[in-house]
C-alpha positions as CSV (number, residue, x, y, z in Angstrom):
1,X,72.8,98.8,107.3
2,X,75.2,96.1,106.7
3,X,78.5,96.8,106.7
4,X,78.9,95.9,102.6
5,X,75.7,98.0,102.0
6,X,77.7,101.0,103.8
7,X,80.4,100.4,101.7
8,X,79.0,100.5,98.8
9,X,77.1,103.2,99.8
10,X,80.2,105.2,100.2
11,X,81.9,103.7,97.3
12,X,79.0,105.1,94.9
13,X,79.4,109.0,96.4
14,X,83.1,108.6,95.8
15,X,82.9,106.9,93.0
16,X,80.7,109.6,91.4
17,X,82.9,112.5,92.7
18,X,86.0,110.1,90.8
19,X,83.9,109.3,88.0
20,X,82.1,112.2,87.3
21,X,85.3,114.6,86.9
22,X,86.8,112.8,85.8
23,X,84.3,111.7,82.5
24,X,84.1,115.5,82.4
25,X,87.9,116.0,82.3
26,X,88.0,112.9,79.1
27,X,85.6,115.1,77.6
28,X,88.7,117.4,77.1
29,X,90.2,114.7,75.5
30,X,89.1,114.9,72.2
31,X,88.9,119.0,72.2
32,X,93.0,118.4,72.9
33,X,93.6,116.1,70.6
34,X,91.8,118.1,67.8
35,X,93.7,121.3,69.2
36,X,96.6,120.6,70.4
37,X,98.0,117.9,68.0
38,X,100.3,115.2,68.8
39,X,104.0,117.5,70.0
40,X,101.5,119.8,72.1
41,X,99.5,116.9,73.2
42,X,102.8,115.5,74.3
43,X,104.4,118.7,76.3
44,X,100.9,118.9,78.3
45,X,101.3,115.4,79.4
46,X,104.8,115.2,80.5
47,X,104.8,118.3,82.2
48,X,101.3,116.9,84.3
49,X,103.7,114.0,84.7
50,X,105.7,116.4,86.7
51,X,102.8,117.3,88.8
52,X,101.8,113.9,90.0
53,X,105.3,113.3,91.1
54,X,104.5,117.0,93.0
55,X,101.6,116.1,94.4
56,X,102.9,113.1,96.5
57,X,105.7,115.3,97.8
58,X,104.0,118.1,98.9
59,X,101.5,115.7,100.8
60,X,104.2,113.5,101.8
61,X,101.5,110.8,103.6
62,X,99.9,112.8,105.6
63,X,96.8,111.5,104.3
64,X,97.5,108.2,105.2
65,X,98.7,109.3,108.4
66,X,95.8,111.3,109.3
67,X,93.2,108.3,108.7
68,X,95.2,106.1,111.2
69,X,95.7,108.7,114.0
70,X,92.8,110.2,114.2
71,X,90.9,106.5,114.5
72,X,94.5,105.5,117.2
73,X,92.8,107.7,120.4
74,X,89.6,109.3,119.7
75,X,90.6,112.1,122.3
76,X,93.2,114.3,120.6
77,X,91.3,113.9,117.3
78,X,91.1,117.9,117.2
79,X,94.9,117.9,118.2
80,X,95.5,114.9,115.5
81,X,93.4,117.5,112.6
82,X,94.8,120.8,113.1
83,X,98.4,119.4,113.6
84,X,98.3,117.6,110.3
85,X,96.7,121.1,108.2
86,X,99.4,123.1,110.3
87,X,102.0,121.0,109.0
88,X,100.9,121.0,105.5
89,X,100.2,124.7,105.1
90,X,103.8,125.5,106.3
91,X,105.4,123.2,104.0
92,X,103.7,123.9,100.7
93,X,103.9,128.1,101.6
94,X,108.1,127.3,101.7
95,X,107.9,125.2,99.0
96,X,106.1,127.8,96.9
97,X,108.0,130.4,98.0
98,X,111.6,128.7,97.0
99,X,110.7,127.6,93.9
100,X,109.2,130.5,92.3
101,X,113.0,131.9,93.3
102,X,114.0,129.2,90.7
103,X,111.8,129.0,88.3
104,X,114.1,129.8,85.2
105,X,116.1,127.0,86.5
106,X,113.6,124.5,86.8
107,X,112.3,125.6,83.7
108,X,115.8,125.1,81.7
109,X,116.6,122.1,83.2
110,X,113.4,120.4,82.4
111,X,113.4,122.2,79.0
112,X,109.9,123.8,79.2
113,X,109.1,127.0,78.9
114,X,109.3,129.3,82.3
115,X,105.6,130.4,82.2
116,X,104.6,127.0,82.3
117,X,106.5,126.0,85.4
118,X,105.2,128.8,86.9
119,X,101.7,127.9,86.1
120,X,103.0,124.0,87.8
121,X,104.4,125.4,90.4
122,X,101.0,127.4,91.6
123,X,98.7,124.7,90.6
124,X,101.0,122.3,93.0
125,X,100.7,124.2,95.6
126,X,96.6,125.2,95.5
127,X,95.8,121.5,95.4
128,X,98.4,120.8,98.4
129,X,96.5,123.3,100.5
130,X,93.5,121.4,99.4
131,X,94.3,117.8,100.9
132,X,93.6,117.7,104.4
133,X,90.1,119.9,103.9
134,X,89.3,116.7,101.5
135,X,90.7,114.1,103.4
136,X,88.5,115.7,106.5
137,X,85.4,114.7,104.5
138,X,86.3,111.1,104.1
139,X,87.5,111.1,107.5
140,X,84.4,112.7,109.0
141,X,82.0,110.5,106.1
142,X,80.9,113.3,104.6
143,X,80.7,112.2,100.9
144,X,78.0,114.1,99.7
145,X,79.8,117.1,100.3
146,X,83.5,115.7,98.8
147,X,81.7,115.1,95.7
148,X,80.3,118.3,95.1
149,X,83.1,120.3,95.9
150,X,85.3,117.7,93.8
151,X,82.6,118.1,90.9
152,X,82.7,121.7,90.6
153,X,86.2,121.7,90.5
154,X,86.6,120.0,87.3
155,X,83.0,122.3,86.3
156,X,85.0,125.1,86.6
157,X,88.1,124.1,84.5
158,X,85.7,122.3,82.3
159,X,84.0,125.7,81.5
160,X,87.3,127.4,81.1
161,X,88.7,125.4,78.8
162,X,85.6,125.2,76.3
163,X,86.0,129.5,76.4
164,X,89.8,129.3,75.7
165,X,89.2,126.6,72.7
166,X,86.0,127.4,71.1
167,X,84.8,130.4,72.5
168,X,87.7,133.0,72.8
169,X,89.3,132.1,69.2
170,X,85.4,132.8,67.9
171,X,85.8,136.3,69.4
172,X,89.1,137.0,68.3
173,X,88.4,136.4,64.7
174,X,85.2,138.2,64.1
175,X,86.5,141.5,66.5
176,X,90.1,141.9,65.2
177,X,92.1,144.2,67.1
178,X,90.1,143.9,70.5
179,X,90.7,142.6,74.2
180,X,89.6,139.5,72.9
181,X,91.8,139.3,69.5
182,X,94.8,140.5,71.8
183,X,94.1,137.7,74.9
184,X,94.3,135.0,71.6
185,X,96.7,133.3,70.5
186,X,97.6,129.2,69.3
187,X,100.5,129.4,70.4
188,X,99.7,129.9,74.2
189,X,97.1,126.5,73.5
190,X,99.0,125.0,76.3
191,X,98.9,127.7,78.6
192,X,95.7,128.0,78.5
193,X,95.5,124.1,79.9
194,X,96.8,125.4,82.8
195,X,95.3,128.2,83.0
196,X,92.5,126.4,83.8
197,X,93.8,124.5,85.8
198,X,95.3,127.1,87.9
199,X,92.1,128.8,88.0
200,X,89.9,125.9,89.2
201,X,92.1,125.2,91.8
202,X,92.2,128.3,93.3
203,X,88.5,129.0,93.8
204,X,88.3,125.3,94.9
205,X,91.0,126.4,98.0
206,X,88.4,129.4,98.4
207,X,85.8,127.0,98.8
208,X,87.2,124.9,101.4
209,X,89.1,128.1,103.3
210,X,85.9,127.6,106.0
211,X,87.4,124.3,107.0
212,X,90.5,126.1,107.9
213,X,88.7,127.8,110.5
214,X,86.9,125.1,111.8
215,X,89.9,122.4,112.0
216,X,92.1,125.5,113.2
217,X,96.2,125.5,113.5
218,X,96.6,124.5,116.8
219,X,100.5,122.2,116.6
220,X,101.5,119.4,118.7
221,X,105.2,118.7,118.0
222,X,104.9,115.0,119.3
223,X,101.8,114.0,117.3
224,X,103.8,115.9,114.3
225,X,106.7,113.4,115.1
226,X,104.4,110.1,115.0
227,X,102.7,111.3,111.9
228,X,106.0,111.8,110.3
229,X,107.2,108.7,111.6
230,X,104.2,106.8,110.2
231,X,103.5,108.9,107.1
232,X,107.5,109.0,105.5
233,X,107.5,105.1,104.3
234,X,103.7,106.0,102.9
235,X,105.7,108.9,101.2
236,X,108.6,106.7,99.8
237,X,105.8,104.6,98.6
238,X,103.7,107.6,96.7
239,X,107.0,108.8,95.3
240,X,108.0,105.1,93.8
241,X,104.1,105.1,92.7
242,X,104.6,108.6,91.0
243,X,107.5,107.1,89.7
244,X,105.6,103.6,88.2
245,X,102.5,106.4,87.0
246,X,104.2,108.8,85.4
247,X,107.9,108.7,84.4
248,X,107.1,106.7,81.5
249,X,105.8,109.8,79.9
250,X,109.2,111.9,81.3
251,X,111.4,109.2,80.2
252,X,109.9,108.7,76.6
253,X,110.5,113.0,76.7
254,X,114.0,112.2,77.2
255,X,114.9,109.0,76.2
256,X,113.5,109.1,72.6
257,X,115.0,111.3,69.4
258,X,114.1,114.9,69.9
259,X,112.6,115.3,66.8
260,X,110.1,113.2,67.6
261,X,110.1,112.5,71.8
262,X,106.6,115.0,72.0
263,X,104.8,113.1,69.6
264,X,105.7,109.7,70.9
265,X,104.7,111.0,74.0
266,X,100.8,112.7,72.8
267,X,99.9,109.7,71.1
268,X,100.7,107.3,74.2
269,X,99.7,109.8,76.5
270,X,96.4,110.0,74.4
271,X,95.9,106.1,74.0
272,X,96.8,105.9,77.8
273,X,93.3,107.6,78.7
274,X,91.4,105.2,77.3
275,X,92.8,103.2,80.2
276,X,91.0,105.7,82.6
277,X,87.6,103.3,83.1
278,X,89.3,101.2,85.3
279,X,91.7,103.7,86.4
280,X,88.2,105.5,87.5
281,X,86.9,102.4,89.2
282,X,89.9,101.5,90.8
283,X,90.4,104.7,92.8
284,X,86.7,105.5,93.9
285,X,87.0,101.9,95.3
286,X,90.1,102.5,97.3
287,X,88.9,106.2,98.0
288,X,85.2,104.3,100.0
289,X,87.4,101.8,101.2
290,X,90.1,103.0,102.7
291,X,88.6,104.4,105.5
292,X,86.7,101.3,105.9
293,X,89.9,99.4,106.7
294,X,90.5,101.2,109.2
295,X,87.4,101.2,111.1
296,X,86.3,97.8,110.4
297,X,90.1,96.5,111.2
298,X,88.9,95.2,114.9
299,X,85.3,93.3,114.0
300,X,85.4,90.2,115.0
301,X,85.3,89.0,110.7
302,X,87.4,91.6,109.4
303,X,89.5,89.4,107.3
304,X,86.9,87.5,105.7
305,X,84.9,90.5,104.8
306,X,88.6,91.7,103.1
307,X,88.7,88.7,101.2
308,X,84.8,88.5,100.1
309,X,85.5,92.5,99.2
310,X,88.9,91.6,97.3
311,X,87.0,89.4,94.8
312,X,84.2,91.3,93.9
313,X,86.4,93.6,93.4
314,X,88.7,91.7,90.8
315,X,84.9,90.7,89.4
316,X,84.1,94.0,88.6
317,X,87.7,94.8,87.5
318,X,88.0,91.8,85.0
319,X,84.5,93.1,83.6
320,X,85.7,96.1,83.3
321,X,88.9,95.3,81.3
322,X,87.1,92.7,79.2
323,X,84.3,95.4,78.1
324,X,86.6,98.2,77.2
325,X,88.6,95.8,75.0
326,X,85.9,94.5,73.2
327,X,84.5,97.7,72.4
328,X,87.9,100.0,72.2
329,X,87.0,100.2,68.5
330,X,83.7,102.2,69.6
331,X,85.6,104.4,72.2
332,X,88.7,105.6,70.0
333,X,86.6,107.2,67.9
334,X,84.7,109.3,70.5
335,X,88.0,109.9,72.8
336,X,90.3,110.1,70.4
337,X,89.2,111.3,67.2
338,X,92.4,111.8,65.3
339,X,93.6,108.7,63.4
340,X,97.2,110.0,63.7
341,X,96.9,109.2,67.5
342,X,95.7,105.6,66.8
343,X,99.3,103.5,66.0
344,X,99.7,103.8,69.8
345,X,96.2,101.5,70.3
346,X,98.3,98.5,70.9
347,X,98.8,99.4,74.7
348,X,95.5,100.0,76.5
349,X,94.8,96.5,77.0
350,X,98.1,96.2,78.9
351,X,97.8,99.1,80.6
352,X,94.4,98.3,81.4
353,X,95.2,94.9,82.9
354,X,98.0,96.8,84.7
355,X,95.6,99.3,86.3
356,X,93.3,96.1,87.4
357,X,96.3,94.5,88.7
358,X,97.1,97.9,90.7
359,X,93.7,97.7,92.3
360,X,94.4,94.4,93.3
361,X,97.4,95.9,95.1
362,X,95.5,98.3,97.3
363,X,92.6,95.8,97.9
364,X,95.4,93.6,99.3
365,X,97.7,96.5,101.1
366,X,95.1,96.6,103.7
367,X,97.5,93.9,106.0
368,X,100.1,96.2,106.0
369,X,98.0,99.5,106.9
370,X,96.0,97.9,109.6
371,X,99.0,96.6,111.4
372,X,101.3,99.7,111.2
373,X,103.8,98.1,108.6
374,X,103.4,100.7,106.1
375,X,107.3,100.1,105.8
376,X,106.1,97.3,103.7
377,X,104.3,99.4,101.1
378,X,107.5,101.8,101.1
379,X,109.4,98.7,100.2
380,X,106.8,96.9,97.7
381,X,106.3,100.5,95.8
382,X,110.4,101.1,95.7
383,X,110.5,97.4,93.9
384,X,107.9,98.4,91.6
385,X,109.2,101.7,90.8
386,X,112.9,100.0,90.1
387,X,111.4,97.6,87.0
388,X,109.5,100.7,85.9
389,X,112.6,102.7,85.6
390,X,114.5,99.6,84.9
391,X,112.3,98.5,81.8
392,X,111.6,101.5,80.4
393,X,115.5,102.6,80.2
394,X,116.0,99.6,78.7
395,X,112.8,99.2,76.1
396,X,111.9,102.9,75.4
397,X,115.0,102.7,72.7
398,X,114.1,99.6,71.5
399,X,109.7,99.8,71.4
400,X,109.3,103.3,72.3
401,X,106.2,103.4,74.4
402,X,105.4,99.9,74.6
403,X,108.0,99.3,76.6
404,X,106.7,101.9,78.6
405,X,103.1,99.7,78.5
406,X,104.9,96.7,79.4
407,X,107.0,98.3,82.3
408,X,104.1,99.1,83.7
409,X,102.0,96.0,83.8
410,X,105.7,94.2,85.1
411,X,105.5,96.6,87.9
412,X,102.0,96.2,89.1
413,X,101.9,93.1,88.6
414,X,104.9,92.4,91.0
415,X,103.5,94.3,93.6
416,X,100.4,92.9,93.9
417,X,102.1,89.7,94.2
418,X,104.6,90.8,96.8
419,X,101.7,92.0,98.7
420,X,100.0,89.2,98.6
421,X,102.9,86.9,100.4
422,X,104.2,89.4,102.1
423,X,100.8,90.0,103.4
424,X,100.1,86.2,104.0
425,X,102.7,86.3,106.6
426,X,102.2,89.0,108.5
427,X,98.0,89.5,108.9
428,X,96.7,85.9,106.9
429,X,93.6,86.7,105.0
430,X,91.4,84.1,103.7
431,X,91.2,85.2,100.1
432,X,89.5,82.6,97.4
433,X,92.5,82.5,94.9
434,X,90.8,80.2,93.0
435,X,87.4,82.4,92.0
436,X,89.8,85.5,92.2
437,X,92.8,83.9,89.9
438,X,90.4,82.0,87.4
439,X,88.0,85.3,86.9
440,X,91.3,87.5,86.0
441,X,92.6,84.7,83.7
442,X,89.3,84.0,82.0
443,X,89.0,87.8,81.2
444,X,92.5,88.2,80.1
445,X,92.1,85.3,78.0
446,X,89.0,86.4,76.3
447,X,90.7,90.5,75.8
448,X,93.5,88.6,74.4
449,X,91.5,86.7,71.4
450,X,88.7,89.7,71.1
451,X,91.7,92.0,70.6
452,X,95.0,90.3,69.0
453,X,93.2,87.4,67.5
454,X,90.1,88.4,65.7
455,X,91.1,92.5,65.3
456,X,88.6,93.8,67.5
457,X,85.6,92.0,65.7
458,X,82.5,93.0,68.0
459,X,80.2,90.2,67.1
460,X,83.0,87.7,68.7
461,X,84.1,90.4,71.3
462,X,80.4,90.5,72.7
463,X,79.7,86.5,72.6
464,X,83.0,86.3,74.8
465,X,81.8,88.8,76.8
466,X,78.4,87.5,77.5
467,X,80.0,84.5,78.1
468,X,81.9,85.8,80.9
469,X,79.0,87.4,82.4
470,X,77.0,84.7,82.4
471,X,80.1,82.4,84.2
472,X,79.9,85.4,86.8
473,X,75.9,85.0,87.4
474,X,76.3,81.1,87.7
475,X,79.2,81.0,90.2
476,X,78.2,84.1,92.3
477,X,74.6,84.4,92.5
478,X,74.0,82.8,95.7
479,X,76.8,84.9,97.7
480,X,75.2,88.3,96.0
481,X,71.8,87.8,97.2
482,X,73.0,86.8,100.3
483,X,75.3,89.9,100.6
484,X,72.0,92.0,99.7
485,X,69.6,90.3,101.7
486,X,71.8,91.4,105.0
């Protein structure tokens, strides 16, 4: 099998444990929206805001860290494995364990409610406990069984939220003054979000408790020190990619009148997800390819398989953000079903060019990865993460969230480029900037006049994009079949 067949191979089984939730977990969207309304909508997301910033703290690049070491010196894999879950378990049981001593705190400086920092707090740490387990199955390419586990996950808290929204408020009302009637209640609608949530995870960890016993706690303290040492700049860049993800939702919380912060915050929150298609194809490709760089890093045409791999990838991606544009009028009104969510439209194709320029990014972060300079991604994230904050201080009072939208895209964009120069210095890479930079503008272009110009009309929204495809199919036919002929 060649290796492009391999990877998209593994690409496909990550992709569909990425997709697949996750097109589950949209499914939610429009039971939220109906539910919880635009303020509820809004204290849901910013708090999950909260918990993505958590997440890369609590993992703090071990992930990363684990990929390289265990591929450094095959011999003290084992020793490299339980090290890494040794470290992690320790880490998230103190975390856990001091929070939950402050939890009214937290909760009254972050103005939410306590029970629902406690509900964060638990969630954070399930899913910590989870990481290395996952990363092992990537590690060990074992996708089949990533994607199931990752699948039932989202089953689960699938399930659970259909019973607290349609099912449970059924029972309540027709048997008044039962279990049922006393468990219900709208004004717990967000608590049962993470409820859920809290649940799923927790019978996930269950799940995955064998690999505990097969990768074992055995601890080396020098492999822990050149983990740390290699996994802290990957951590300052997770935390300043937390930052660009999700403090526009935080800031617009805080930054915005009171009165009306929450909505502002549901109805770009809400019109946010619709930027999740190439969110989704974004991350299964970096979660197939990742290990990939690593292997592949000493072949003897590494670099120009990077480059051939970083334009079909920006293919795919302009595709992508071209076809959601054109036919965003179709998919607001099957994800987002309340008009009253709809003023906040505007954004996606930003944010959706943003996302495809954050691909970009981790197609082109493989230079630094490959040749121990993760520093570099520390210091391209931190840049990013300073226009986010920077923007969004100063357009949030002025454009509310689309100065959030157009933070973002600032940031992404500037990090891809960074990487790209940056990169060209330090491990040169071949890449066809002319296919890859005329593909993006073309599709841009075309989203542009489908979606400002002519208001979403789909009768000139699908000649442009048949017209794209078709530029695609003349310029890249030859390569593909030669690609799949290998």
């Amino acid at each position: 099998m060649s290796v492009f067949k391999k990877l998209f191979r593994q690409t496909f089984i990550y992709g569909l444990a990425t997709v697949l939730p996750r097109a589950l977990a949209i499914f939610l969207v429009p039971l939220y929206v109906v539910v919880l309304g635009k303020e509820q909508y809004g204290i849901y997301a910013s708090l999950m805001a909260f918990l993505i910033l958590g997440n890369v703290l609590l993992s703090y690049g071990m992930e990363t860290a684990f990929f390289r070491f265990i591929n450094k010196d095959k011999s003290k894999k084992d020793l490299v494995q339980s090290t890494a879950l040794s470290s992690l378990t320790i880490s998230t049981v103190i975390f856990l364990l001091l929070t939950l001593l402050m939890n009214d705190s937290i909760a009254a400086f972050l103005e939410f409610k306590p029970e629902y920092i406690t509900y964060a707090l638990l969630i954070l740490a399930l899913d910590a406990l989870a990481v290395l387990p996952f990363v092992w199955f990537r590690a060990n390419e074992k996708p089949m069984r990533y994607a199931v586990i990752k699948i039932f996950n989202v089953l689960i808290n699938l399930g659970l939220n259909l019973f607290f929204f349609l099912v449970l408020p059924h029972w309540a009302e027709h048997s008044p003054g039962s279990f049922w009637d006393r468990m219900y209640s709208e004004e717990f609608n967000v608590a049962y979000v993470f409820i859920s949530n809290l649940i799923a995870s927790a019978i996930t960890l269950v799940v995955l408790l064998p690999l505990y016993v097969k990768i074992g706690f055995k601890f080396s303290k020098a492999i822990w020190k050149q983990m740390l040492a290699y996994a802290l700049p990957v951590l300052v860049a997770g935390i300043a990619f937390s930052v660009n993800e999700a403090f526009d939702k935080i800031l617009l919380k805080y930054l915005l009148d009171p009165e009306i912060a929450e909505g502002e915050v549901g109805v770009y929150a809400a019109c946010y997800k619709l930027g999740v298609f190439m969110t989704l194809f974004a991350t299964a490709f970096r979660l197939g390819i990742e290990p990939f760089f690593f292997n592949h890093s000493k072949h003897e045409n590494a670099k120009q398989t990077y480059a051939t791999i970083t334009k079909y990838f920006t293919v795919f991606g302009s595709l992508i953000l071209l076809f959601v544009v054109v036919y965003l009028d179709v998919f607001k009104r099957i994800l987002i079903p309340e008009s009253e969510f709809w003023e906040a439209l505007v954004i996606v194709p930003v944010i959706l060019l943003a996302n495809l320029c954050l691909g970009v990014y981790h197609n082109l972060s493989v230079w630094y990865k490959v040749t121990d300079r993760t520093k570099y991604g520390a210091y391209i994230s931190v840049v990013g993460a300073v226009i986010t904050l920077t923007l969004n201080f100063a357009l949030i009072p002025l454009i509310s969230y689309i100065g959030s939208a157009i933070a973002t895209l600032a940031a992404y964009g500037t990090m891809m480029l960074l990487s790209y120069f940056y990169g060209q210095r330090h491990y040169a890479i071949p890449y066809d900037l002319k296919k890859i930079g005329g593909y993006l503008m073309i599709s841009v272009l075309f989203s542009g006049i489908a979606f400002y110009v002519f208001d979403g009309n789909l009768a000139i929204g699908t000649a442009l994009l048949l017209v794209f495809l078709f530029l695609i199919f003349v310029s890249e036919r030859k390569e593909l079949n030669r690609i799949i002929r290998k």
